[in-house]
N, C-alpha and C positions, 0 to 999 in steps of 0.2 A: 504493500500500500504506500509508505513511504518512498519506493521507485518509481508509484505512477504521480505520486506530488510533486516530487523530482523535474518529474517529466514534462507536464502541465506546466510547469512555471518556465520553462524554457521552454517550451511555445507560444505562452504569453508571452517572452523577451521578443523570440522573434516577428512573432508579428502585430506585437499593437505597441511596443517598446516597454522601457523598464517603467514599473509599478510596485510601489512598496506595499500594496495592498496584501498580493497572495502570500507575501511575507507571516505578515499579522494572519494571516487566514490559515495559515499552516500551523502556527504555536496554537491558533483557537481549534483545529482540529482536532492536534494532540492532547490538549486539556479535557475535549468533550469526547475523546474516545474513552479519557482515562474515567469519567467523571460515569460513564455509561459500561465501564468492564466493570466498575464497584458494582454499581445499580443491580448491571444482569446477574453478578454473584449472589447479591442479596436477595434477589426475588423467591426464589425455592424455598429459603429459610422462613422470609416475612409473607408468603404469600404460599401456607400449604395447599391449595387448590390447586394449583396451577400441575401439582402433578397428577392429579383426577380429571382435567381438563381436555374435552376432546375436537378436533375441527372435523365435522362432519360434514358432508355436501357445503363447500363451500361454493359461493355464487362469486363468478369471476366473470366482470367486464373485461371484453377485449376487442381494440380496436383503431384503427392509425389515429396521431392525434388530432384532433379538430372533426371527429367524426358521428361527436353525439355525445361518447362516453360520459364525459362527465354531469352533462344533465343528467345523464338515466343515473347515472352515480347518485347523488346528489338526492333526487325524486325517489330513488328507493330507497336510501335510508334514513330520509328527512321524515319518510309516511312509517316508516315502522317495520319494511320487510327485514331488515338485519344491520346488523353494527358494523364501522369498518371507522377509520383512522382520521382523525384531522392531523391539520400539516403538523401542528407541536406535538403531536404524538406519533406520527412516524420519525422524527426526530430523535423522541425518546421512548421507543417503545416498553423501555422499563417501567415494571408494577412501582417502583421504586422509587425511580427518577420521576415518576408521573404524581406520586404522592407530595413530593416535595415541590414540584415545580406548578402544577395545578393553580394555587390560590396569587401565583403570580405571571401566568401567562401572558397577559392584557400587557402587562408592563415589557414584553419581552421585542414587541412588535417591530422595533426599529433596527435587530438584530436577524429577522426573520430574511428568510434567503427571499421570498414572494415580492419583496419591496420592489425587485428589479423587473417584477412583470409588471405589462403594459396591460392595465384592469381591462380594456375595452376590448383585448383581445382574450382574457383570461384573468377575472376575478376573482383573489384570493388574496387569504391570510390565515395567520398560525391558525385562526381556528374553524378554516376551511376543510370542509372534508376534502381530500387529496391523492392522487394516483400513487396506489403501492409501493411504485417502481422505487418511488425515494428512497424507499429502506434500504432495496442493494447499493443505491448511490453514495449514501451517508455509513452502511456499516462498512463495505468496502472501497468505497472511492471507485468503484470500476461498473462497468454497464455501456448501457446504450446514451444515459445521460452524460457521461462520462465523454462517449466518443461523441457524442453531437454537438456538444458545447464546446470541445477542444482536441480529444486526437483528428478528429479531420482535419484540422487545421495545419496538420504535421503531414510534408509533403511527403514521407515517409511510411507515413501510417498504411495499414494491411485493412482490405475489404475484407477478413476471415470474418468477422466478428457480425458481419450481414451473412453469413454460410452457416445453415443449418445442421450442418455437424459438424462446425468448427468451434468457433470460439465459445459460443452460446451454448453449446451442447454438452461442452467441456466444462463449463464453471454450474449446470444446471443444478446438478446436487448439493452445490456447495448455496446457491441463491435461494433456493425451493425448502432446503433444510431451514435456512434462516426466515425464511417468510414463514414458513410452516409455525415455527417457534413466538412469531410475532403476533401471527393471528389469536395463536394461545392463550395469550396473553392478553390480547383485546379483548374477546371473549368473556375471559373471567373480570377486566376490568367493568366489563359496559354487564355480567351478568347475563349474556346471552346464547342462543344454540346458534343463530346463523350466521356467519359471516359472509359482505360481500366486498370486495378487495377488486379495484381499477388497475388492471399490469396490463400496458398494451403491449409488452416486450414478448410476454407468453403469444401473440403473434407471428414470432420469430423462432417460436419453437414450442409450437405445440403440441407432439407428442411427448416433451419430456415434461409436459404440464401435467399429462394423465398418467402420468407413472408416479410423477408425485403424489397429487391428487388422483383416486382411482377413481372417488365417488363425487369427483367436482361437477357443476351445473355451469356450463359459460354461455355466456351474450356475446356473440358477435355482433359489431357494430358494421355496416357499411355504408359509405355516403360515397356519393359521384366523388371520384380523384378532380375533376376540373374545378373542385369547393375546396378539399381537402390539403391538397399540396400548396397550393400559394397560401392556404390561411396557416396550414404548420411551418411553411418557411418563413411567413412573417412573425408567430409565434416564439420563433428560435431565434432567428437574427434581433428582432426585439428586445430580446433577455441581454443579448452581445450589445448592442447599441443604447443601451440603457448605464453599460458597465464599461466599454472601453471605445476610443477611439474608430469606429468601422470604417469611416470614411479617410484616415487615412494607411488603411490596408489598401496594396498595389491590387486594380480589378482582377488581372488572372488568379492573385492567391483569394481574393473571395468569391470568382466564378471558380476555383477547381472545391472549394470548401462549401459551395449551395451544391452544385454538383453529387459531391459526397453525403447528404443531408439528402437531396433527390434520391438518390440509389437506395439511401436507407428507407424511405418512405416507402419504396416499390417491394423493397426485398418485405417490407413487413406486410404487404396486401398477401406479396408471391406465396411466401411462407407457408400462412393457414391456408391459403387456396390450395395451393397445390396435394398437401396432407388431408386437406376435406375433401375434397373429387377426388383423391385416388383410393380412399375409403380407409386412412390410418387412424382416423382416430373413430370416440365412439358417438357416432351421430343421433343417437338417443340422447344424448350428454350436452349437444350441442342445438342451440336455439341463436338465426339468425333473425338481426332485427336489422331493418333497411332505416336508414334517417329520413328520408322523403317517407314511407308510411308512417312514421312516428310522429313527423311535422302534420300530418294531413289525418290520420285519424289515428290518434294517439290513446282514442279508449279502447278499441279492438287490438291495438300492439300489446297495450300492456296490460289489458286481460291474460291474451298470450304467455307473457310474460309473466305473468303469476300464475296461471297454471302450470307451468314450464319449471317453476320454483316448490312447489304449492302452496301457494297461498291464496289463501280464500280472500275474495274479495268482497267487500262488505263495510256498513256504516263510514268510518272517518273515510277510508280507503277507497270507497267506491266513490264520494263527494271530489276528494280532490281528484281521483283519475279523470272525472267530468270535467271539473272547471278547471285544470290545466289544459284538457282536450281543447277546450273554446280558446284558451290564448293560444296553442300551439298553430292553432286555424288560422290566427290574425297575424302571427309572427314575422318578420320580415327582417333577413339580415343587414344591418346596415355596413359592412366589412363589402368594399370595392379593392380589388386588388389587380395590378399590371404584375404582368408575367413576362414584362420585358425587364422588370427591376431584378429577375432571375433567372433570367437569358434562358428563357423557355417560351415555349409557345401552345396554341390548343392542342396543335398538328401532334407534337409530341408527346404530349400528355395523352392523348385519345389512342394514340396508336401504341405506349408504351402498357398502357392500362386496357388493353381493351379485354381481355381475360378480365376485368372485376366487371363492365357494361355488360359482357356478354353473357357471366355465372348466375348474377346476382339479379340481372333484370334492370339494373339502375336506367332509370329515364321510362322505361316501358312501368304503365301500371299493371304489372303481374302480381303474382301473388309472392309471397315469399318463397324464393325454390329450393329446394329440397334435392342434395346429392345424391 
């Protein structure tokens, strides 16, 4: 972990110039790893449930970013289908650390990594519910956020890590053991049987999702790529533009670095597509949800979608699937994006993607389809 710190910080030299920021950001990692190995020590001791503690049918969102996930996130465990993680507590997923830091979160806010997003693209804070993935990010330094934010930027860096039986295939046990553990942990914190946990990475490698989890339930998400990629590219670069110079990185090194950030978006559609049509995983297990039928009638989706979980729907449950149904009717994105600002065009996008237009039905009102 401290060789990909290492590493990272001399790619920030080279390409945004010298900042004494990741300096300090290195000494606050070390202190908050140390401060979260005590925590996890203690938890066993202070928290004896946690060994009677079971994750069963876990409900896992998955889906490229910008593709719905997180509303449906958000909408299912605001109404009460199951418990999953805000940002300060994927941070500190310790029994531990979450007791002591709890009655002073509000105050932590200015500290919070969320500052650097741009709300209008993506609204959050510490005590937003939040995509899983952060937990590999913050306990290992290493992932997909890792390489998005910065090995691509290294003209050096390896495509394995988009290869389904490379890189991601290889740390799967090491990621899946740790989520496994975290959800544990949630569970007995919130007092609950279900969890549902946002990891769009498990796109990237789905069968080693169901090995881990054998009795997991997943949402696939899919939305037209011609919405998806420019709003995830703007997304990303957003987060860099917020935090360091972009505008004076030389164009080649930021066309080969969207480039790199394009491939990873593609490899994450490829990925599940490819494993779902050719019949590896267990399509009982799997429930696709289209974002155009969600946007357009969103009580029939998530009916779907609760019978697909079982959850009965009923009194509070059954009101709000109604009256979000009417706004999702009215809804209208206000996100305009040039695709020349990422030296792409439709042509490309339509011909690279057209494997999702032509699985999924995106643009055709079909039904949801079924491999």
């Amino acid at each position: 972990m401290i060789g990909r710190l290492f590493r990272v910080y001399g790619i920030i030299l080279r390409t945004f110039g010298f900042t004494v920021r990741p300096i300090f950001t290195f000494f606050l990692i070390m202190g908050y790893r140390a401060f979260s190995a005590v925590s996890l020590a203690l938890d066993p001791l202070l928290f004896p449930r946690l060994g009677r503690q079971r994750v069963v049918k876990p409900v896992f969102i998955v889906g490229n970013p910008r593709s719905g996930t997180t509303f449906l996130h958000r909408f299912m465990v605001k109404h009460g289908l199951g418990c999953s993680f805000q940002l300060w507590q994927l941070l500190f997923p310790s029994l531990t650390s979450r007791t002591v830091l709890a009655p002073i979160v509000h105050r932590l806010e200015g500290l919070s990594p969320a500052k650097f997003h741009v709300s209008k693209a993506h609204e959050t804070s510490l005590t937003s519910v939040e995509t899983d993935d952060v937990l590999v990010f913050f306990r290992y330094v290493d992932g997909l956020f890792l390489y998005g934010y910065f090995l691509a930027w290294d003209p050096d860096a390896s495509l394995d890590i988009l290869d389904p039986e490379g890189y991601v295939a290889q740390t799967a046990e090491r990621d899946f053991g740790w989520l496994k553990g975290c959800i544990r942990r949630n569970l007995a914190w919130y007092k609950q049987d279900r969890a549902i946990a946002k990891v769009f990475t498990m796109a990237l490698r789905p069968e080693q999702t169901f090995r881990a989890f054998p009795d997991a339930r997943m949402l696939y998400m899919v939305r037209d790529p011609m919405d998806v990629v420019p709003s995830a590219l703007s997304l990303v670069t957003g987060v860099l533009k917020q935090r360091y110079p972009w505008d004076r990185v030389p164009e080649e090194v930021r066309r080969r670095y969207v480039e790199r950030l394009y491939l990873g978006f593609l490899a994450l559609y490829r990925n599940f597509h490819d494993a779902w049509v050719s019949g590896r995983l267990p399509n009982d297990q799997i429930h696709i949800v289209r974002y155009d039928l969600m946007m357009t009638d969103f009580e029939r989706v998530m009916t779907g979608i609760c019978e697909f979980v079982g959850q009965p729907v009923d009194g509070e449950l059954a009101q709000a699937i109604r009256a979000t149904a009417q706004k999702q009717r009215k809804y209208t994105s206000e996100h305009k994006y040039d695709l020349s600002e990422y030296w792409l065009t439709e042509e490309r996008i339509r011909r690279d993607y057209a494997f999702v237009y032509e699985t999924y039905g995106i643009g055709r009102p079909a039904e949801v389809p079924v491999a």
